[in-house]
C-alpha positions in Angstrom: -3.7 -39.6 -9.1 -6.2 -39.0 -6.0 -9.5 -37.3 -5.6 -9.5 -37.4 -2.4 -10.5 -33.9 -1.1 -8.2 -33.9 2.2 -5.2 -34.7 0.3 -5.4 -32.2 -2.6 -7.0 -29.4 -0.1 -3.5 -28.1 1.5 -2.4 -27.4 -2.1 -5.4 -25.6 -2.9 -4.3 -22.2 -1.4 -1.6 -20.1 -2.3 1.9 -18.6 0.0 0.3 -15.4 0.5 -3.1 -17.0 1.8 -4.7 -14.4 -1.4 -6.0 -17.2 -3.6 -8.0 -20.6 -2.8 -9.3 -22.4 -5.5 -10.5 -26.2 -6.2 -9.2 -29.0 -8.4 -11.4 -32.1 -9.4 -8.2 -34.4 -9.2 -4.6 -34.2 -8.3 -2.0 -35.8 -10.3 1.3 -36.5 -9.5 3.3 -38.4 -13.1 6.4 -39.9 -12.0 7.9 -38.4 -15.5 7.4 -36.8 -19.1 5.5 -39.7 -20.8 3.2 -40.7 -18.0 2.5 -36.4 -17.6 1.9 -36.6 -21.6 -0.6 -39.2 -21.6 -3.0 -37.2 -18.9 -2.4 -34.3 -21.0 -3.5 -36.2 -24.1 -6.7 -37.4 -21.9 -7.5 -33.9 -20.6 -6.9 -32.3 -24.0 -9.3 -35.0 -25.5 -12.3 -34.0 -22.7 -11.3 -30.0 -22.5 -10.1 -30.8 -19.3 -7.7 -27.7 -17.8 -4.7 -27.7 -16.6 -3.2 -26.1 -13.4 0.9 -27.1 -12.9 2.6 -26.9 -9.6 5.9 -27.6 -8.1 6.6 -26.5 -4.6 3.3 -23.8 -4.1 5.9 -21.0 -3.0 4.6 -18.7 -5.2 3.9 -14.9 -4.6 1.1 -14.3 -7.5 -1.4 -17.4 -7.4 0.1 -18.6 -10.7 -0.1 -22.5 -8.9 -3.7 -21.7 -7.3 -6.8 -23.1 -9.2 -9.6 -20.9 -9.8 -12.9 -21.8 -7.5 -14.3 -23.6 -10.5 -13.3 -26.9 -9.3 -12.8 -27.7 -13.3 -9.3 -27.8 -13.4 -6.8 -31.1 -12.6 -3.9 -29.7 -10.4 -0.8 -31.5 -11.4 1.9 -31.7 -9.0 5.6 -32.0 -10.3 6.9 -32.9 -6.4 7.7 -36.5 -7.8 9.8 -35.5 -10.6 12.8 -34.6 -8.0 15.3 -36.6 -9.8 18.9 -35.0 -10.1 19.7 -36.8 -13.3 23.8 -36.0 -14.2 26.0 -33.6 -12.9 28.7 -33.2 -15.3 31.9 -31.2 -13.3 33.7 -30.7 -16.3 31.1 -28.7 -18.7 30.1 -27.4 -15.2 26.5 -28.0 -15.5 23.5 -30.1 -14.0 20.6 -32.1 -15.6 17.7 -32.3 -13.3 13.6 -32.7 -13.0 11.3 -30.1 -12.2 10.2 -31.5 -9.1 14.2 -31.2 -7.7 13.7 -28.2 -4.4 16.3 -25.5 -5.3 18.1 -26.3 -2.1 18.4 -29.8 -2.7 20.5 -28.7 -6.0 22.6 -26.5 -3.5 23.7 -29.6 -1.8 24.4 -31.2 -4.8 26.4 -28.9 -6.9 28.5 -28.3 -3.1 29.2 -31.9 -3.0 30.7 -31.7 -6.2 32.5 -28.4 -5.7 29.8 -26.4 -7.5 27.4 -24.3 -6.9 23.9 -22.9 -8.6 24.5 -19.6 -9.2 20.5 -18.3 -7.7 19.2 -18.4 -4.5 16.0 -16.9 -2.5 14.4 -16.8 0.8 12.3 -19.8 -0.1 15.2 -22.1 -1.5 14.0 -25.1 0.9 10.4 -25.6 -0.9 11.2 -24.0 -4.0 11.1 -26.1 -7.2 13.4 -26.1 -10.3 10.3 -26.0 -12.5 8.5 -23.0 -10.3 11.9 -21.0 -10.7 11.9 -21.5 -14.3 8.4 -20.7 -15.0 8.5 -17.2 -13.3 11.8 -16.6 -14.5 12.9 -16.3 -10.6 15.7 -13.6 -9.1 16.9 -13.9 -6.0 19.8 -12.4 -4.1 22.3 -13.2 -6.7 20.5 -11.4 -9.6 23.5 -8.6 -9.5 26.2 -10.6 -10.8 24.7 -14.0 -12.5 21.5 -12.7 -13.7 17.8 -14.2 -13.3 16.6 -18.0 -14.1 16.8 -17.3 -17.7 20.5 -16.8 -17.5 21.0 -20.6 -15.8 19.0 -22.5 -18.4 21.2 -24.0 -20.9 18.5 -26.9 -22.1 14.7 -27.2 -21.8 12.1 -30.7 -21.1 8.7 -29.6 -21.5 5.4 -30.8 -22.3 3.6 -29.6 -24.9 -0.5 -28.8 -25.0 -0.8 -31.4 -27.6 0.5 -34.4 -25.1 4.2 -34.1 -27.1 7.3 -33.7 -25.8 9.5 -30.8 -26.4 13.3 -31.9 -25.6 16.1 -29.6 -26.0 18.2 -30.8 -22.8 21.8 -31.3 -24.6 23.5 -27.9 -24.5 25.1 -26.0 -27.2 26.7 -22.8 -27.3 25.9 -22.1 -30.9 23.0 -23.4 -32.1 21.4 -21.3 -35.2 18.3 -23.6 -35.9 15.8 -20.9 -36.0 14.3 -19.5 -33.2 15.2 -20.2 -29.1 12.5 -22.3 -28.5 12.9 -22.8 -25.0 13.0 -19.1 -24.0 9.4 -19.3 -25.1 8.9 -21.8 -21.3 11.3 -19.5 -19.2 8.7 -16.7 -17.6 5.8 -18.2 -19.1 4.3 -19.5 -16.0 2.8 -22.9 -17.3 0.5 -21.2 -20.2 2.4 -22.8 -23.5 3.7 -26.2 -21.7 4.5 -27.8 -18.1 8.3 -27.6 -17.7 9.6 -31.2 -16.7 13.2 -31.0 -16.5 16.2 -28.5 -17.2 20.0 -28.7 -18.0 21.4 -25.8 -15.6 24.2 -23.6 -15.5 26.7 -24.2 -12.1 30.3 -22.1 -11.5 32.8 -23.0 -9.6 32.3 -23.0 -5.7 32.9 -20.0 -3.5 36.9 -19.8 -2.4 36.0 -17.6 -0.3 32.8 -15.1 1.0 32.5 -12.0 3.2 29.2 -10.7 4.5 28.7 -7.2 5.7 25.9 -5.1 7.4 25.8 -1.8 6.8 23.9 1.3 8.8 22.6 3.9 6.0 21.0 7.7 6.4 19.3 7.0 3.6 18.3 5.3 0.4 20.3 8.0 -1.7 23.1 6.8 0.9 22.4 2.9 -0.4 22.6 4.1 -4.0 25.9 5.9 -3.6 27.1 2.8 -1.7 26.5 0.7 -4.7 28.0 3.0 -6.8 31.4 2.9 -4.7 31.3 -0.7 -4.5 31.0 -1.1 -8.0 33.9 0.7 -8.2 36.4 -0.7 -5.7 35.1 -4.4 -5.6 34.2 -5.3 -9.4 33.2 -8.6 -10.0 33.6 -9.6 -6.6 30.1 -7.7 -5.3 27.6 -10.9 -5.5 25.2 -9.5 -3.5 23.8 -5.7 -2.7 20.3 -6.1 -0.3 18.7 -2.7 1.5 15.7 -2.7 3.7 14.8 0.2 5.7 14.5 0.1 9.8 11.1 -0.6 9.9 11.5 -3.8 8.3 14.3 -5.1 10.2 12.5 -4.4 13.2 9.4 -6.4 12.2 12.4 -9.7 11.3 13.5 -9.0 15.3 9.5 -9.5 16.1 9.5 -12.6 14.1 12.3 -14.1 14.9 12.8 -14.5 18.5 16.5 -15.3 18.6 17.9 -12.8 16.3 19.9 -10.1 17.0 20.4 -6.6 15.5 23.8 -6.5 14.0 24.4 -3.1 14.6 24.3 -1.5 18.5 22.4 1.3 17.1 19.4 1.6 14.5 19.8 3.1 11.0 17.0 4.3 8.3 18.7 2.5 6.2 20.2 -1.0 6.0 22.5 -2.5 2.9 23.5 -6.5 2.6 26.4 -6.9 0.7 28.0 -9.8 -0.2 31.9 -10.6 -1.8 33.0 -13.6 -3.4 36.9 -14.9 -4.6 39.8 -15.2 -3.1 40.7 -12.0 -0.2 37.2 -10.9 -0.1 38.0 -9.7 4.0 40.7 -7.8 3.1 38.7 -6.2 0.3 35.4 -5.3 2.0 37.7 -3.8 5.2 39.1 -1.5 2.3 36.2 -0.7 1.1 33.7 0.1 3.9 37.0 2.1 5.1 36.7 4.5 2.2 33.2 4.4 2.2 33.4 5.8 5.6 35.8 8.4 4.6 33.8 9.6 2.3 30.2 9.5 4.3 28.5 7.0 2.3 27.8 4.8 5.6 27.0 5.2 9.3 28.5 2.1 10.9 28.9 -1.7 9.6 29.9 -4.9 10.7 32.2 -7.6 8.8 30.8 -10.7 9.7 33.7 -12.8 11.6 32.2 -16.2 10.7 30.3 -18.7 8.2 27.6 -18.5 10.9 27.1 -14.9 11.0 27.1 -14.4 7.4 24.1 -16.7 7.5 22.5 -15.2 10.2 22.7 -11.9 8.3 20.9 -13.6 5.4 18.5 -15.1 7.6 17.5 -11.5 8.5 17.1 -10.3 4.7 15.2 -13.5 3.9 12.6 -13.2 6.9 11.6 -9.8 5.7 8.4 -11.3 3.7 7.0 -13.6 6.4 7.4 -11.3 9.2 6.0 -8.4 7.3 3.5 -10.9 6.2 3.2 -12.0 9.8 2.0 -8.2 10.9 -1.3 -8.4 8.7 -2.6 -7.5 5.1 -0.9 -5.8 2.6 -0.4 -4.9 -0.7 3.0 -6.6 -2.0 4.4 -5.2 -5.5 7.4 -6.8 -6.9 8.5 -3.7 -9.1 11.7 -2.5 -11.0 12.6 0.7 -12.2 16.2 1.3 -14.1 18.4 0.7 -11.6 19.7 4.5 -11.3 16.3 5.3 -10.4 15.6 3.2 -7.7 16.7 5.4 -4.7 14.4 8.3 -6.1 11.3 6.5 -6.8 11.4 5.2 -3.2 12.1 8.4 -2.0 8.9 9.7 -3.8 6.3 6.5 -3.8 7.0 6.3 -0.1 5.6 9.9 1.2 3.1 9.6 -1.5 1.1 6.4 -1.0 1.0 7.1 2.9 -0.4 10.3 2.2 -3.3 9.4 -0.3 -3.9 6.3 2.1 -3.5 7.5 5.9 -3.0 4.9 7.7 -1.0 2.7 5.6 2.6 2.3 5.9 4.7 1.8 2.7 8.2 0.5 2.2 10.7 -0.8 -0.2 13.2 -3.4 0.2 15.1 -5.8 -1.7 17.6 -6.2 -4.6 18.6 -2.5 -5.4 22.0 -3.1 -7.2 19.1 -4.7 -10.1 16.9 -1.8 -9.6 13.9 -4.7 -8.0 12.6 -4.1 -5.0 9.5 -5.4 -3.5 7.3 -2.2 -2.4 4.8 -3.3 0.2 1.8 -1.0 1.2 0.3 -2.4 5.1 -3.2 -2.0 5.8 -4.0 0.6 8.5 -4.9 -1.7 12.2 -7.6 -3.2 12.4 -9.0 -3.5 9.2 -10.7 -6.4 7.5 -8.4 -7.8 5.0 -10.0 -9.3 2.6 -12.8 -6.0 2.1 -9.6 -3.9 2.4 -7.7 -5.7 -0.2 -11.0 -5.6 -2.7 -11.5 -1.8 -1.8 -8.7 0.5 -1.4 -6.0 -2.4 -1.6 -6.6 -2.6 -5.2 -6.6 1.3 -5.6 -3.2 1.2 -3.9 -2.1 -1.4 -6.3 -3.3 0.8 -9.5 -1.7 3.8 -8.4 1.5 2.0 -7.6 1.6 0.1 -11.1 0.6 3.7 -12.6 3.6 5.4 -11.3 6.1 2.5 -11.9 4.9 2.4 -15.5 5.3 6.4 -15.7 8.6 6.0 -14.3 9.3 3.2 -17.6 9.1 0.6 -14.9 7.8 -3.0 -14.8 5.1 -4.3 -12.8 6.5 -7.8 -12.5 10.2 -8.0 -12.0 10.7 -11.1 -10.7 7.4 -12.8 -9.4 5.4 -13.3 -12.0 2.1 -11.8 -13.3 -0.3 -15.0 -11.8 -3.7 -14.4 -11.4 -2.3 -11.3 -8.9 -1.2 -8.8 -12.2 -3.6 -10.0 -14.9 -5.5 -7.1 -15.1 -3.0 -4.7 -14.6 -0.7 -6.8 -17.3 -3.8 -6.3 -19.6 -4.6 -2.5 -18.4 -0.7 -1.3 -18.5 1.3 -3.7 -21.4 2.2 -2.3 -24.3 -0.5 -2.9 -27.1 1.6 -4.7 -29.6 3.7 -6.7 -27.1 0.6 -7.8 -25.1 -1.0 -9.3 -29.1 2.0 -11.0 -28.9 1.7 -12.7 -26.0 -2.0 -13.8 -26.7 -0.8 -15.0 -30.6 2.0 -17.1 -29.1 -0.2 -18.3 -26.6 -3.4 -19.3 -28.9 -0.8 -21.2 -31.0 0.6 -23.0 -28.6 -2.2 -24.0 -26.5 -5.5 -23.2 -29.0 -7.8 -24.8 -26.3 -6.3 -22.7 -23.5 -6.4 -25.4 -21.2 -2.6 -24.7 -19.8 -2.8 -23.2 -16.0 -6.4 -20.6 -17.4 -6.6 -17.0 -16.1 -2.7 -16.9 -15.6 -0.6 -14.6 -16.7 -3.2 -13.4 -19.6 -6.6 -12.9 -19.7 -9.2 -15.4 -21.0 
């Protein structure tokens, strides 16, 4: 527990740089019972709450507001892998554990966690959960929600929720610990998880693929579908612009491809004769015109250099100045035409601006970004026409039966578009479940719903 300003300020700020609050303490509990008993105490003294595990968030939901009321609480020392059980192929650890330290532990044991991201080295189990986190693997294993066989949490009250033992049927009423997966510390701080693992890869193969087109991506996916089945793990696009910006950032990388493309697609096969299999399939996808060139990556070393390119895409667009960053879906047979229409559209009610999608399309997420023209001041741009931008695009995802928040979160970023856009029932919902569980609302304030 500390007050000491210089030690809680570098938590005080969120990712993007958006958000910079103030805390009055930071508490880091060493487990459950000591995190109960200071949420007993702040309880008793209508002391707030603001949770945080590794700060890598996109939507402020770990940020305090500027207040300066509010004890940030810091899951970092709860890193503890408790059991990894090979047999029932699942892991018990604390909220604090990074997601790639659980990478190197369910390898080591001839597992692997099924969900990974560009920010898997400071990313904590207990973050993930909270948003209900994607990733890159989305396509075939499904989001956070999908890996969590058993929930720690605790509750507003200072007690402990503990469903950690997994059961495949269990008909006691409702599924209490869905209520904690997405909820983004509003009905209790998540402390530790029993996790889903599968069996390690046998084998992988990464391709890169040139594209005319988004439409081009789409049919891609389509065709891979088809030919590869379970084997497609991963389907990525990003359009030229953005791989361009990576080559900025990152001063030793290389273009895969000896020539540029509109259009880029990541694709990923897992099992056993995956290099035979993509070779057949890029083959007939090249009969057919559904690509423009691609490369089979020859090495362990070059599939990870292809990933490193998709996963610098947000700090290198990040890295070229303000922007508006919406982490949108759409059904997924949509996707190619609603980037194919929001693009043209939002550059030409903002001149200036350059907009782009890129991302997940085989789950219909992508993450739309809308730059700021040069020059401009970001933080009046982002008050002034940024958040005009960010209406318009929410109002044409939500006409298009979209969702604002696919994989993010709604933080303090959405809340007012959550509130503006959410269905009228579901939204009641939301504050019911939330006024029962925390009546003071003194779990992580502002986030996620309204005051």
């Amino acid at each position: 527990f500390t007050c000491d300003p210089d030690l809680i300020e570098p938590w005080l700020t969120d990712w993007r740089g958006r958000y910079t609050g103030a805390a009055r303490a930071m508490a880091s509990p060493a487990n459950a019972q000591e995190l109960a008993e200071l949420v007993r105490l702040c309880a008793a003294h209508g002391v707030p709450i603001v949770p945080q595990g590794g700060n890598s968030g996109m939507s402020g939901g770990a940020t305090p507001d500027r207040s300066g009321e509010a004890v940030l609480v810091s899951l970092r020392r709860m890193n503890a892998i408790r059991a990894l059980d090979q047999g029932a192929m699942s892991v018990q650890c604390e909220a604090g554990v990074v997601l790639q330290s659980l990478h190197d532990a369910a390898e080591a044991q001839g597992l692997r966690f099924p969900l990974t991201l560009g920010g898997k080295g400071s990313a904590t189990i207990g973050g993930l959960i909270s948003t209900n986190a994607g990733g890159t693997q989305v396509l075939r294993h499904g989001s956070m929600r999908a890996q969590v066989l058993g929930l720690e949490a605790v509750l507003a009250d200072g007690t402990i929720y503990s469903a950690l033992t997994p059961l495949k049927k269990d008909n006691r009423g409702f599924d209490l610990k869905q209520l904690f997966i997405g909820s983004e510390g509003t009905l209790g701080i998540i402390t530790a998880a029993t996790l889903r693992l599968v069996p390690a890869v046998a084998d992988r193969t990464v391709a890169w693929i040139g594209l005319g087109s988004v439409q081009q991506a789409r049919a891609l996916l389509l065709h891979c579908q088809d030919h590869a089945g379970d084997a497609l793990e991963g389907f990525e696009v990003l359009p030229q612009s953005c791989l361009d910006a990576v080559l900025a950032y990152l001063p030793d990388a290389r273009a895969p491809l000896a020539q540029p493309h509109p259009w880029h697609a990541l694709i990923e096969l897992v099992g056993t004769g995956t290099r035979e299999l993509a070779e057949t399939v890029l083959a007939s996808a090249l009969e057919r015109g559904l690509i423009e060139d691609a490369v089979v990556a020859a090495s362990e070393s070059q599939a990870e250099a292809f990933w490193t390119l998709r996963e610098s895409v947000s700090p290198a667009e990040r890295a070229k100045g303000p922007a508006m960053q919406h982490d949108i879906a759409v059904p997924v047979e949509r996707m190619a035409d609603f980037l194919e229409q929001a693009v043209p559209l939002m550059e030409a009610r903002w001149p200036g601006t350059r907009a782009f999608g890129f991302g997940h399309l085989g789950d219909g997420n992508v993450h739309f970004h809308v730059q700021a023209p040069a020059g401009v001041d970001r933080s009046t741009w982002e008050h002034s026409e940024g958040k005009a931008i960010s209406q318009a695009v929410d109002d044409l995802v939500t006409a298009w039966d979209g969702t604002i928040s696919a994989e993010h979160g709604i933080g303090q970023l959405k809340v007012d578009e959550l509130e503006r856009l959410a269905d009228p029932v579901a939204l009641a919902l939301l504050h019911k479940v939330k006024a029962a569980l925390d009546p003071q609302g003194l779990f992580n304030p502002g986030k996620l719903l309204a005051r």
